[in-house]
C-alpha positions in Angstrom: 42.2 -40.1 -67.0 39.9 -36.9 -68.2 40.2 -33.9 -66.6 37.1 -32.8 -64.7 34.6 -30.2 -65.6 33.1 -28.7 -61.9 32.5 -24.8 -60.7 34.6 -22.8 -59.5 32.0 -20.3 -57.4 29.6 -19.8 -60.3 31.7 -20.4 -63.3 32.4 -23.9 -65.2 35.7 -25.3 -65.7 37.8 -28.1 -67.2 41.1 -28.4 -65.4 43.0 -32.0 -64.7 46.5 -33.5 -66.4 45.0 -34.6 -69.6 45.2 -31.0 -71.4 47.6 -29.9 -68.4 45.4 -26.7 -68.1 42.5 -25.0 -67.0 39.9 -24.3 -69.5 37.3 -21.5 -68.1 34.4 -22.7 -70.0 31.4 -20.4 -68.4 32.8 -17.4 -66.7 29.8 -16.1 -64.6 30.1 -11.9 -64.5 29.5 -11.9 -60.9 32.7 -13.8 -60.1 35.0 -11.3 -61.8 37.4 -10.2 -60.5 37.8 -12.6 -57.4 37.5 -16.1 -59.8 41.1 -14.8 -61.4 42.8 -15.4 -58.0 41.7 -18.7 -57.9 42.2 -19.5 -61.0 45.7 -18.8 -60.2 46.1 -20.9 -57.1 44.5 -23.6 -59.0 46.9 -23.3 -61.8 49.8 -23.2 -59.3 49.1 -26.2 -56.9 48.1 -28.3 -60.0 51.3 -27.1 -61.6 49.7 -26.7 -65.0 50.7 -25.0 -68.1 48.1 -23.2 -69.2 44.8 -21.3 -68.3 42.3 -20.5 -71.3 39.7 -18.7 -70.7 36.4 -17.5 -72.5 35.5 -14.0 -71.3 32.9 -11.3 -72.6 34.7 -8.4 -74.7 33.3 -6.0 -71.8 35.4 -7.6 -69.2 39.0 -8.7 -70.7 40.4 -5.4 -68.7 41.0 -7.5 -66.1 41.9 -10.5 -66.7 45.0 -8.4 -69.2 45.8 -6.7 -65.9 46.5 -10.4 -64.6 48.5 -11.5 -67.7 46.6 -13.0 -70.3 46.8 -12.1 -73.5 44.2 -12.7 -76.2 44.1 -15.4 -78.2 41.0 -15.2 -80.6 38.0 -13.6 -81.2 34.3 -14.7 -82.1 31.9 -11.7 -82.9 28.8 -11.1 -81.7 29.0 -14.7 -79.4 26.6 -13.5 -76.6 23.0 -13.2 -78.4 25.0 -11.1 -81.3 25.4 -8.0 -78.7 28.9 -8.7 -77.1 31.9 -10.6 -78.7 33.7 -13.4 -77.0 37.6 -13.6 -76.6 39.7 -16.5 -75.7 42.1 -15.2 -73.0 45.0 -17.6 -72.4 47.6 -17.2 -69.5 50.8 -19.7 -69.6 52.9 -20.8 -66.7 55.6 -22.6 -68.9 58.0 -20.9 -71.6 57.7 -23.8 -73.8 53.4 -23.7 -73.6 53.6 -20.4 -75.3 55.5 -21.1 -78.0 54.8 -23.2 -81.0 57.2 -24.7 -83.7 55.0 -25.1 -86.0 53.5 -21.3 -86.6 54.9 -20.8 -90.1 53.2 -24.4 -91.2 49.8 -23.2 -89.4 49.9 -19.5 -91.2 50.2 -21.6 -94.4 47.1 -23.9 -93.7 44.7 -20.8 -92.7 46.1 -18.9 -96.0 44.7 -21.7 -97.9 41.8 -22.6 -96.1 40.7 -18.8 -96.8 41.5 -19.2 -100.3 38.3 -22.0 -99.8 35.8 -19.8 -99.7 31.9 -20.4 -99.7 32.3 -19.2 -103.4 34.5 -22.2 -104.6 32.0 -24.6 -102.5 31.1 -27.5 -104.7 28.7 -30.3 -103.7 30.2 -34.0 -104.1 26.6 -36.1 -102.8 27.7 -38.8 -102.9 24.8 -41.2 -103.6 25.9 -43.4 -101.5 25.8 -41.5 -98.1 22.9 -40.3 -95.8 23.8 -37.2 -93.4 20.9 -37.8 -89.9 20.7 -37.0 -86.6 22.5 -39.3 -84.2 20.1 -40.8 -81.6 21.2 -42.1 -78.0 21.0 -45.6 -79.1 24.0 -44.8 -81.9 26.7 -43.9 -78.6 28.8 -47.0 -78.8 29.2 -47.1 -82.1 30.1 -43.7 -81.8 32.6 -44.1 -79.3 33.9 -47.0 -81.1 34.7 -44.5 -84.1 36.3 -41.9 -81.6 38.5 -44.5 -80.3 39.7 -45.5 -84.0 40.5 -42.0 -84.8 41.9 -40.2 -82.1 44.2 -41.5 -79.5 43.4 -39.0 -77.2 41.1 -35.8 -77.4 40.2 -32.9 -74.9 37.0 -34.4 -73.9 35.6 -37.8 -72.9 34.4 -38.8 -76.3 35.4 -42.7 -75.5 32.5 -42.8 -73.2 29.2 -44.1 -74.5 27.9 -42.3 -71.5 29.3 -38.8 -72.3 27.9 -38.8 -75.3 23.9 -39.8 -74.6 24.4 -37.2 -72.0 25.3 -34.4 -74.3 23.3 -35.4 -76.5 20.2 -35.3 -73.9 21.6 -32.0 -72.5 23.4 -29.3 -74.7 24.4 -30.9 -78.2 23.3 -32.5 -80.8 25.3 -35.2 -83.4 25.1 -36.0 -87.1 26.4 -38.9 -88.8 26.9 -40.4 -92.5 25.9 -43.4 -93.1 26.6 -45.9 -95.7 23.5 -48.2 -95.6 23.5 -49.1 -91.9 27.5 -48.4 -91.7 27.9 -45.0 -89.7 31.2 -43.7 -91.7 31.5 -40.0 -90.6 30.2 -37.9 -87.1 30.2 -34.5 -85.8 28.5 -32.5 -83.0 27.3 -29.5 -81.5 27.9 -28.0 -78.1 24.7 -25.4 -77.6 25.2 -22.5 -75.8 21.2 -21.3 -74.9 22.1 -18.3 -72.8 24.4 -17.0 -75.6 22.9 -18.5 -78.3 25.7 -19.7 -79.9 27.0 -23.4 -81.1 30.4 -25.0 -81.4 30.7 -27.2 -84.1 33.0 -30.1 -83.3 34.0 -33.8 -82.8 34.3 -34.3 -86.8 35.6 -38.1 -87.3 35.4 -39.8 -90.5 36.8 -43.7 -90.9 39.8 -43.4 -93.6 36.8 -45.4 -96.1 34.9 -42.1 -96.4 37.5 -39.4 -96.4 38.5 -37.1 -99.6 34.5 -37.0 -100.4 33.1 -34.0 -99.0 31.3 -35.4 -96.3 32.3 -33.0 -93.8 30.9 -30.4 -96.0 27.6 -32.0 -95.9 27.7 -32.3 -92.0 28.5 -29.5 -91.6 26.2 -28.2 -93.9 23.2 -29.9 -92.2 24.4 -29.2 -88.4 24.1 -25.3 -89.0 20.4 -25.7 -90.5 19.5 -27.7 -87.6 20.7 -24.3 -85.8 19.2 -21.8 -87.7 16.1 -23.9 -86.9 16.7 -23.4 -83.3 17.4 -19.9 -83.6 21.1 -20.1 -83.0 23.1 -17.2 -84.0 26.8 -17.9 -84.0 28.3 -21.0 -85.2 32.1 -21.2 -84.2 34.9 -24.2 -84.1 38.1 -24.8 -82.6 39.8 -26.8 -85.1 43.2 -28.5 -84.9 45.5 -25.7 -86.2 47.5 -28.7 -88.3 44.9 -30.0 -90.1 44.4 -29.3 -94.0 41.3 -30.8 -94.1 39.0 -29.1 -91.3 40.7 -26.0 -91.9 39.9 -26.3 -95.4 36.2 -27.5 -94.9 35.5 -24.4 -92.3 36.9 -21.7 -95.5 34.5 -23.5 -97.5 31.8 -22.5 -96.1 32.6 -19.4 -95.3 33.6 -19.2 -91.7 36.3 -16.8 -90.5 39.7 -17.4 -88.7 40.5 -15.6 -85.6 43.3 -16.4 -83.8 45.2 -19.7 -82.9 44.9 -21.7 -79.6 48.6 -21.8 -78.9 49.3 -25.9 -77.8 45.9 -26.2 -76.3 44.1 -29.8 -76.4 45.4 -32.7 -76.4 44.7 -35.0 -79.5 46.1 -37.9 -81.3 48.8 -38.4 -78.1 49.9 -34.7 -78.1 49.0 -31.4 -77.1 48.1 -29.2 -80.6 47.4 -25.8 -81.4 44.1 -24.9 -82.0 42.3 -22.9 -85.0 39.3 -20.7 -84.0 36.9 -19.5 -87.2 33.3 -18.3 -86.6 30.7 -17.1 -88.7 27.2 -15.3 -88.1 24.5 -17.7 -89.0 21.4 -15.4 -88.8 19.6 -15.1 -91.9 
């Protein structure tokens, strides 16, 4: 079952068993401070772990003053004017903690060392990078499921996606001929002008080849296009490879997720890197 995504007054959030948290998604400035007490009761009744929260620089103050502590940092998210900070809050001693910090320092150490000046091109002759269309969703999902065992959002769900992509997102995929062998996705934020760059998937047939590169590559033209400004991910904090693909082209880490999402049957850190993409 995947937790639901409703308002709470004027905000958005994600909350529900899956991810055992709360997840402010949209904090609306009119509902500070009164929206922290509620986020509390909710967090209480529910008995959940965890509250993360995305709040403008301007207006951390108080939700420090309630407990949470910041997690990570992406410049200039709101229109380039105001930065955005992950807050997190955690009812359990064990949430907080992760065993596997020393093997994560190691990973974003490297993944720096993969800067956009060692960026090579493998184009592979044999792959096309398009825009997914509506009609692609089940054989989307159908790659999603094969992948991950579980994962923070309802990316199963043929439905889901046509509905993001309709809404506030966009998805690229390589193909091989008519064989779609690779996806990601963005989640557009219009009011901030910002985009997350997420849902990368690739079948074990096309990994090692620098597809994700290439996506990656053609998902932030399609933003600058749109007059996007920020381009951020939160990637899982364990993995080599999309650590290593967002130092390659040039995006900056800026703090860790601490056990935040629940993918592949487990709850995981999570690695936030940004970067400004106006040109």
């Amino acid at each position: 079952m995947y937790d639901i995504i409703e308002k709470l007054r004027n905000s958005i959030i994600q909350h529900g068993s899956h991810n055992n948290r709360i997840y402010l998604m949209k904090l609306h400035e009119g509902d500070v401070p009164d929206i922290l007490q509620g986020l509390d009761l909710l967090a209480r009744n529910k008995g959940y772990g965890k509250i993360l929260a995305r709040v403008p620089a301007s207006l951390i103050s108080g939700f420090t003053r309630k407990g949470y502590r910041r997690e990570a940092t992406v410049p200039g998210f709101f229109r380039g004017v105001d930065d955005m900070v992950f807050m997190a809050k955690y009812y359990s001693p064990k949430r907080c903690l992760d065993k596997h910090k020393g093997r994560i320092q190691d990973i974003i150490t490297i993944a720096h060392e993969k800067n956009a000046h060692h960026l090579t091109h493998n184009n592979e002759e044999w792959i096309r990078i398009r825009r997914c269309l509506p009609s692609d969703a089940l054989q989307m999902s159908l790659i999603y499921k094969q992948i991950f065992q579980t994962y923070p959002f309802p990316i199963y769900d043929a439905a889901y996606l046509v509905d993001t992509m309709r809404n506030h997102g966009y998805s690229f995929c390589a193909m091989n001929r008519e064989k779609m062998v690779a996806l990601a996705s963005t989640e557009i934020d219009s009011d901030s002008l910002s985009a997350e760059m997420t849902d990368f998937a690739a079948l074990p047939c096309s990994r090692g080849r620098g597809i994700a590169v290439r996506l990656l590559e053609q998902m932030e033209e399609e933003m600058v296009r749109m007059g996007i400004r920020t381009a951020y991910t939160i990637a899982r904090a364990l993995s080599h490879g999309m650590n290593k693909t967002f130092g390659k082209m040039g995006y900056t880490y800026s703090g860790t997720l601490t056990n935040n999402s629940n993918i592949s049957g487990s709850i995981e850190s999570m690695n936030v890197w940004h970067k400004n993409l106006k040109r």
